[in-house]
C-alpha positions in Angstrom: 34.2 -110.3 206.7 36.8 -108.6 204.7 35.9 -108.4 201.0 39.9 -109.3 199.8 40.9 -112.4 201.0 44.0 -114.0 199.8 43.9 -116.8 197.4 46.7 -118.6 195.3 46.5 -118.9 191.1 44.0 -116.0 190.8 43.1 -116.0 187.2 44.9 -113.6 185.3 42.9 -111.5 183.1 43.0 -109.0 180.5 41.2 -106.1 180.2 38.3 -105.8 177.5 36.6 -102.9 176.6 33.7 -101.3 175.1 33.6 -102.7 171.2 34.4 -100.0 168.4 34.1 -100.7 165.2 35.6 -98.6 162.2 35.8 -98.9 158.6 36.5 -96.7 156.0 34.9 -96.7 152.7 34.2 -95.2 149.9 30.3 -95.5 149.0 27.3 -93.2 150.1 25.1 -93.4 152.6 23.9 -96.7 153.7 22.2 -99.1 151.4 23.9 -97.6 148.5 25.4 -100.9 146.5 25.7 -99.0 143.1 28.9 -97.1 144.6 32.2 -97.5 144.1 36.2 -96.2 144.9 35.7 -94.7 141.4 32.4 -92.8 142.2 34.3 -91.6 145.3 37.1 -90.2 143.6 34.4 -88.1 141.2 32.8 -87.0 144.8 34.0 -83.6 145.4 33.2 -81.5 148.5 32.8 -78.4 148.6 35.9 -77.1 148.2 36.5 -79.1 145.3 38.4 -82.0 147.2 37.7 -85.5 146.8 35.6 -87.7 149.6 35.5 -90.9 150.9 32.6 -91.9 153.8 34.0 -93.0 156.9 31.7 -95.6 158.4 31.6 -97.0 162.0 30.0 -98.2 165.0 29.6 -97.6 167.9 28.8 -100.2 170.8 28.5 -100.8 175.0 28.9 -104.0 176.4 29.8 -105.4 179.7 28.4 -103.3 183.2 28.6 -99.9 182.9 27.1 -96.7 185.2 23.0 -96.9 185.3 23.8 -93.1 183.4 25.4 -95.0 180.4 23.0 -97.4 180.4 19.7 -95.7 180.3 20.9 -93.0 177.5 22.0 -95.7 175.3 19.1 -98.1 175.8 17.2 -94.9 175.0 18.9 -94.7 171.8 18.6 -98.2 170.8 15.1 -97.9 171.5 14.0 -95.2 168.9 15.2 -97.5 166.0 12.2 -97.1 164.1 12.6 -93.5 163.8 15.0 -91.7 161.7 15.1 -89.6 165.0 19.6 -89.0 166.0 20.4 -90.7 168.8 21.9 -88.0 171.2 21.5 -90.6 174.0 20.3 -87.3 176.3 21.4 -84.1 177.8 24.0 -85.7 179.5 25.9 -87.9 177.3 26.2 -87.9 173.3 28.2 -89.3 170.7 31.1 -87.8 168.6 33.7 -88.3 166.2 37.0 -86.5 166.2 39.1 -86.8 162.8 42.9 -86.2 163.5 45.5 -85.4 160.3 48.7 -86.9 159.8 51.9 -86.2 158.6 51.1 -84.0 155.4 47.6 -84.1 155.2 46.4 -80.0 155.3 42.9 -80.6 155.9 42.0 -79.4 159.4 40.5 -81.9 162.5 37.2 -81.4 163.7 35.3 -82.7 166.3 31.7 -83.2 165.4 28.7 -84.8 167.6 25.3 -86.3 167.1 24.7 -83.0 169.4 25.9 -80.2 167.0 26.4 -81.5 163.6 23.4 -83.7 162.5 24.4 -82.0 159.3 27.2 -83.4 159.0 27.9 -87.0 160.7 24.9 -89.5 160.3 24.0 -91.1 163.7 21.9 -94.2 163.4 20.7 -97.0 165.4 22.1 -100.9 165.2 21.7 -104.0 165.4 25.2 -103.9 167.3 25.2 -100.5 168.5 25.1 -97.0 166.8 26.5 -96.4 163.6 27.8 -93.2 162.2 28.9 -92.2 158.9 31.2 -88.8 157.3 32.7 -87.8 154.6 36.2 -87.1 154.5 39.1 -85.6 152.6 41.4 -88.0 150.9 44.4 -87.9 153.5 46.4 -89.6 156.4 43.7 -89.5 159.0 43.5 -91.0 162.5 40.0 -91.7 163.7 39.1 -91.0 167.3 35.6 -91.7 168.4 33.0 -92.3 171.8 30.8 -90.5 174.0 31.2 -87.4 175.4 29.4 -85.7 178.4 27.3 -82.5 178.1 30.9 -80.6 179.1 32.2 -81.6 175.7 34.5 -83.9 177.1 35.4 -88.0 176.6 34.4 -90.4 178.7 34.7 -93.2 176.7 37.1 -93.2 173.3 39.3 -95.2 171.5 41.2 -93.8 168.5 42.3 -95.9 165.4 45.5 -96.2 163.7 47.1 -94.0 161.0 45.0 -94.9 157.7 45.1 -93.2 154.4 42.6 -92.4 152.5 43.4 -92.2 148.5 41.2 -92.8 145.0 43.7 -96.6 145.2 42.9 -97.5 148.7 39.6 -96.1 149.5 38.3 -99.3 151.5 40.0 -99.6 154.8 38.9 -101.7 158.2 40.0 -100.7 161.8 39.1 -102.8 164.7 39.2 -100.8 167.3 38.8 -101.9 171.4 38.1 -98.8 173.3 37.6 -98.3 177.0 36.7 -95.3 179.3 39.2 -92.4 179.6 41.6 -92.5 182.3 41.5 -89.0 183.3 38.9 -86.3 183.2 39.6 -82.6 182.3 38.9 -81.7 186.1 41.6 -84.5 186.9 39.0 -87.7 188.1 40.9 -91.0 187.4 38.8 -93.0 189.3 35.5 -93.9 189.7 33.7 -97.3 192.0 32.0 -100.7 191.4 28.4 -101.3 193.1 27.1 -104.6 191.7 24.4 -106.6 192.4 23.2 -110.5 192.1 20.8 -111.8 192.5 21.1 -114.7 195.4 19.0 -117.8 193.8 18.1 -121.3 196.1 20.7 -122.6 193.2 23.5 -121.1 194.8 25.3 -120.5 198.5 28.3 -118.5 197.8 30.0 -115.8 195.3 33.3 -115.5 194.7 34.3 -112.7 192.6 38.0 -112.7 191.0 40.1 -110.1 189.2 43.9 -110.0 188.4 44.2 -106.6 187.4 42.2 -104.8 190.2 43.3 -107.0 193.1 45.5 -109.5 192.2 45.9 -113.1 193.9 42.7 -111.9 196.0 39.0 -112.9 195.9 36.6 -110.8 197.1 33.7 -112.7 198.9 30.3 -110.3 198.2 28.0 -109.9 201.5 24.8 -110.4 201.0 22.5 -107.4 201.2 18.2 -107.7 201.1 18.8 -111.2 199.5 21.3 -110.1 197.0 25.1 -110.0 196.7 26.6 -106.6 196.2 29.9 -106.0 194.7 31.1 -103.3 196.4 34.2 -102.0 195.4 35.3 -98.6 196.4 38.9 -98.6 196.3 41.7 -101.4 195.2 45.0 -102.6 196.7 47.5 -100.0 196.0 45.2 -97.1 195.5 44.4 -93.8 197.3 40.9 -94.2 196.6 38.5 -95.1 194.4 39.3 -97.5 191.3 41.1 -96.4 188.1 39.1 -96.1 185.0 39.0 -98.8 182.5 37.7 -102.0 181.2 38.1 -104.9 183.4 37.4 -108.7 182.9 36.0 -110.2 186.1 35.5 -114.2 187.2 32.2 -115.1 188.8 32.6 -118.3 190.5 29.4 -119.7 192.3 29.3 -122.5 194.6 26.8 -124.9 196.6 26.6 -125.6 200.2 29.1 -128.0 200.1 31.3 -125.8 198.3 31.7 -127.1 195.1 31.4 -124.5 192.2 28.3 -124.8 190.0 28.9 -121.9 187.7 31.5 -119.4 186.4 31.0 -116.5 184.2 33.8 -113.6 183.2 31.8 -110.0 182.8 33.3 -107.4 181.7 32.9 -104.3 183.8 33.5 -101.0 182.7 34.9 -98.4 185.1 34.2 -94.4 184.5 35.6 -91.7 186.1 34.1 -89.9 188.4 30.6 -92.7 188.2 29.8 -95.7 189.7 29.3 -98.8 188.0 26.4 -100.3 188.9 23.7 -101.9 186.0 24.8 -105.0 184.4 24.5 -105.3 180.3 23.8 -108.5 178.4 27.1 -108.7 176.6 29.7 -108.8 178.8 29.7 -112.5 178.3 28.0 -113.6 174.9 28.3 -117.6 175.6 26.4 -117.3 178.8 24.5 -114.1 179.2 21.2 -115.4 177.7 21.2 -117.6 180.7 21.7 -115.2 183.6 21.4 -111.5 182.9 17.6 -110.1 181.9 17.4 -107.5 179.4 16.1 -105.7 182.4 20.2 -106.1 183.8 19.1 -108.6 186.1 21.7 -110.7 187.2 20.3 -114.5 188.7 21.8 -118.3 188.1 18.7 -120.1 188.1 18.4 -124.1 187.3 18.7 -123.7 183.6 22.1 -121.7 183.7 23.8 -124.6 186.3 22.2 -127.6 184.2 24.0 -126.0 181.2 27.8 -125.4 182.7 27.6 -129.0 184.4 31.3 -130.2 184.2 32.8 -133.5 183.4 36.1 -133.4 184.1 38.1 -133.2 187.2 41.8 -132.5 187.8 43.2 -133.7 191.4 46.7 -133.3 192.6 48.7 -133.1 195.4 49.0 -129.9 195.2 45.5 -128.5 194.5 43.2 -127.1 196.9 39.9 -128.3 197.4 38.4 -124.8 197.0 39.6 -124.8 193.7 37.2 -125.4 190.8 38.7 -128.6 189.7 40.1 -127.1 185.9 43.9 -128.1 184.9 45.2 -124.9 186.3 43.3 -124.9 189.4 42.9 -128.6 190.8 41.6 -130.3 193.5 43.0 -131.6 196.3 41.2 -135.3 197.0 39.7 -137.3 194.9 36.7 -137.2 197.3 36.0 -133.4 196.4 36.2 -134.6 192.9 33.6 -137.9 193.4 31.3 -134.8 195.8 30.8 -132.3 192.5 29.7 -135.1 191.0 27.1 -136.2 193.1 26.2 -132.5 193.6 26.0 -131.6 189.7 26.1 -135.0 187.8 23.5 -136.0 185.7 23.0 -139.9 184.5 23.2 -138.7 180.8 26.9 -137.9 181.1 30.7 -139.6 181.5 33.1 -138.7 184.4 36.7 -138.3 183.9 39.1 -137.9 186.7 42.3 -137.0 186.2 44.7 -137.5 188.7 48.5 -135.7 189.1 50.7 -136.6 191.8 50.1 -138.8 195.2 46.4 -137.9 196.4 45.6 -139.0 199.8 42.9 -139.8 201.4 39.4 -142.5 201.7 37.3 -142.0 199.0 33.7 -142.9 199.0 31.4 -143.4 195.9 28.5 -143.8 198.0 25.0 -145.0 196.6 24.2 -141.2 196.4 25.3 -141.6 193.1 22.7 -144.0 192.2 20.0 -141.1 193.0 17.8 -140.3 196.0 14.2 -141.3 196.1 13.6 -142.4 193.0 16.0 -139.4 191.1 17.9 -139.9 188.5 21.6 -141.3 188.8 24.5 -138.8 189.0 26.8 -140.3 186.3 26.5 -142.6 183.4 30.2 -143.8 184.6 33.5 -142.6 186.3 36.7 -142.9 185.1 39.9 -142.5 187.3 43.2 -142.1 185.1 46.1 -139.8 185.2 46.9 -137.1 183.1 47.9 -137.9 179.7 51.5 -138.5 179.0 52.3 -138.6 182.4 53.3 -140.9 184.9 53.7 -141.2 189.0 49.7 -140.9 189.4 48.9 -142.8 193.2 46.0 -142.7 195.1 47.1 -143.4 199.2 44.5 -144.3 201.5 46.2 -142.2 204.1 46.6 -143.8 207.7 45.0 -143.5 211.1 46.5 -144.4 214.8 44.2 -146.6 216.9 45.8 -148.4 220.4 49.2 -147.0 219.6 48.9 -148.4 216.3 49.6 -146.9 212.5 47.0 -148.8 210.5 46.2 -148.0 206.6 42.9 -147.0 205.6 41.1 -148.1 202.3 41.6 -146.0 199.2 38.2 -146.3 197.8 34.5 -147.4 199.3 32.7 -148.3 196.5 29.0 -148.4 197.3 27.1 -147.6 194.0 26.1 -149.1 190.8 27.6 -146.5 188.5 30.5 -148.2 186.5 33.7 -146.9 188.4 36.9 -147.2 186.3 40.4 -146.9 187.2 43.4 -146.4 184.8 47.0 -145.5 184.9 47.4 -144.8 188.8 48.7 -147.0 191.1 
């Protein structure tokens, strides 16, 4: 089986990256309340020049390489000690100050690695945070990890800020991702995934705009896990460019209806393969499905929690769409199915309908609950879409002895309320 297949109204995503955070400010070290821009002004360095503390942090989340991973988990881990978090021999952390216009003081590039003198590297709740003085100035703040060659692979530089005795508190949000190109000229790197398949769930489905366009990629399963294998993209000589990249998890049951979605973040590095999930990527749901040991599993709890209760249907849906307004279904009877695959009797149904949807439906006593479960709907409503008008529901026909006879629009065999509004 092919891993691209083509698919219509593929999400369209943005890319997110690794979360930087930098402020400028004009206090000590950390903890220190008493200071002020004033005692920053009277803060000379050496040279006799005035200081303010720059102040940042640094953070991963979404899937990175298992490389990443391990150094900074390593760093995060020795938060009790006072110990700088180099991450290891391989990767480190720096910061890289860059003057504007005017400014005469020089740049410098200075690391956890070669400057614990200088730049404070500390451990976070949210990542690790830094801290360096700094000449009063136009300045430009780049910052990220570097590997043991000295060079970026992973940075994100700031805006131009200036840094005066007036305006000596300054925030920069910064969204950085990995670098696109390496010194020996890598721009790509690959994706190698894996989740883990649960009784829960019978397919994968993994979506994403900016690597492959109006494509889904169907995951093979491999020693009882799907592996996203990605090793080059549409378009591409090879290999997949470096970046951040959102990517749409859909998972569905044996009857095809979709039980869960997440979008994760994955980061791609030159010249590495991505290949350990982080808790992160998706704050609303990764509690739920991804281990602090990067295990990735939709288990009961996760599905019981992203149960939907609306349905969209149109006559120009697809029935291997999730149902949402942008992607609807086709019949009403893959609508009425999720339901008695997901429902719970706890909840109310709406169905919205768009268009002329053909087609028997049944609401068959499945809905009620099977041997002694519980129902699958406190009640189902059938309406159209708000504000809108020309909603029909057609039986459809069928041909028996020569003979074009109508079918019934809806079976009703249940004792869940059924209520229908606003289609004809």
């Amino acid at each position: 089986m092919d891993f691209f297949k083509k698919v219509k109204n593929a999400a369209n995503l943005a890319a997110v990256a690794i979360a930087i955070s930098i402020f400028a400010a004009c206090s000590g070290l950390a903890g220190d309340s008493g200071s002020s821009s004033q005692d920053a002004a009277q803060s000379p360095s050496a040279s006799g020049k005035n200081l303010a503390t720059i102040k940042g942090t640094v953070g991963v989340a979404g899937a990175v390489p298992q490389e990443i991973q391990q150094a900074a988990a390593s760093a995060q881990n020795d938060g009790a000690r006072s110990a700088i978090p180099t991450l290891d021999d391989t990767y480190y952390y720096y910061v890289k100050t860059l003057p504007q216009g005017s400014n005469p003081n020089p740049g410098k590039t200075y690391t956890a690695k070669d400057d614990p003198a200088t730049i404070t590297f500390t451990p976070g709740s949210n990542g690790t945070q830094f801290e360096l003085a700094l000449e009063y100035g136009e300045w430009k703040i780049e910052c990220g990890l570097m590997n043991a060659d000295g060079h970026p692979v992973l940075s994100a530089t700031s805006q131009k800020e200036t840094l005066t005795a007036s305006n000596s508190v300054m925030n920069v949000n910064l969204s950085a991702a990995p670098v696109a190109r390496l010194e020996d000229g890598t721009t790509t790197g690959k994706i190698k995934l894996e989740v883990t398949k649960t009784s829960s769930v019978d397919s994968l489905k993994v979506y994403c705009q900016a690597l492959w366009g109006d494509m889904t990629a169907e995951p093979g399963v491999e020693d009882g896990k799907y592996v996203i294998n990605v090793e080059s993209v549409p378009g591409s000589s090879g290999g997949v460019p470096a970046g951040a990249y959102d990517l749409t998890l859909s998972f569905y049951n044996t009857s095809g209806v979709m039980v869960y979605q997440t979008v994760q973040t994955v980061n791609v590095f030159a010249g590495m393969t991505t290949n350990t999930w982080v808790s992160g990527g998706d704050a609303t749901n990764d509690s739920k499905i991804i281990s602090d040991a990067g295990v990735f599993a939709v288990e009961t709890a996760a599905l019981n929690s992203f149960k939907k209760t609306t349905f969209y249907v149109s006559d120009s849906g697809d029935n291997g769409n999730e149902g949402s307004h942008l992607k609807p279904l086709k019949t009403l009877q893959a609508a009425v199915d999720a339901i008695k695959a997901t429902g719970s009797d706890d909840k109310d149904y709406n169905i919205f309908v768009r268009g002329t949807v053909q087609g028997n439906t049944e609401f068959s006593s499945a809905l009620d609950g099977v041997g002694g479960s519980a129902k699958k709907a406190r009640s189902i409503t059938i309406s159209n879409v708000d504000g809108e008008s020309g909603a029909v529901i057609e039986g459809g026909r069928k041909t028996a002895d020569s003979t074009s006879v109508p079918l019934n629009v809806l079976t009703v065999a249940t004792a869940v309320p059924i209520t229908i509004k606003g289609v004809k």
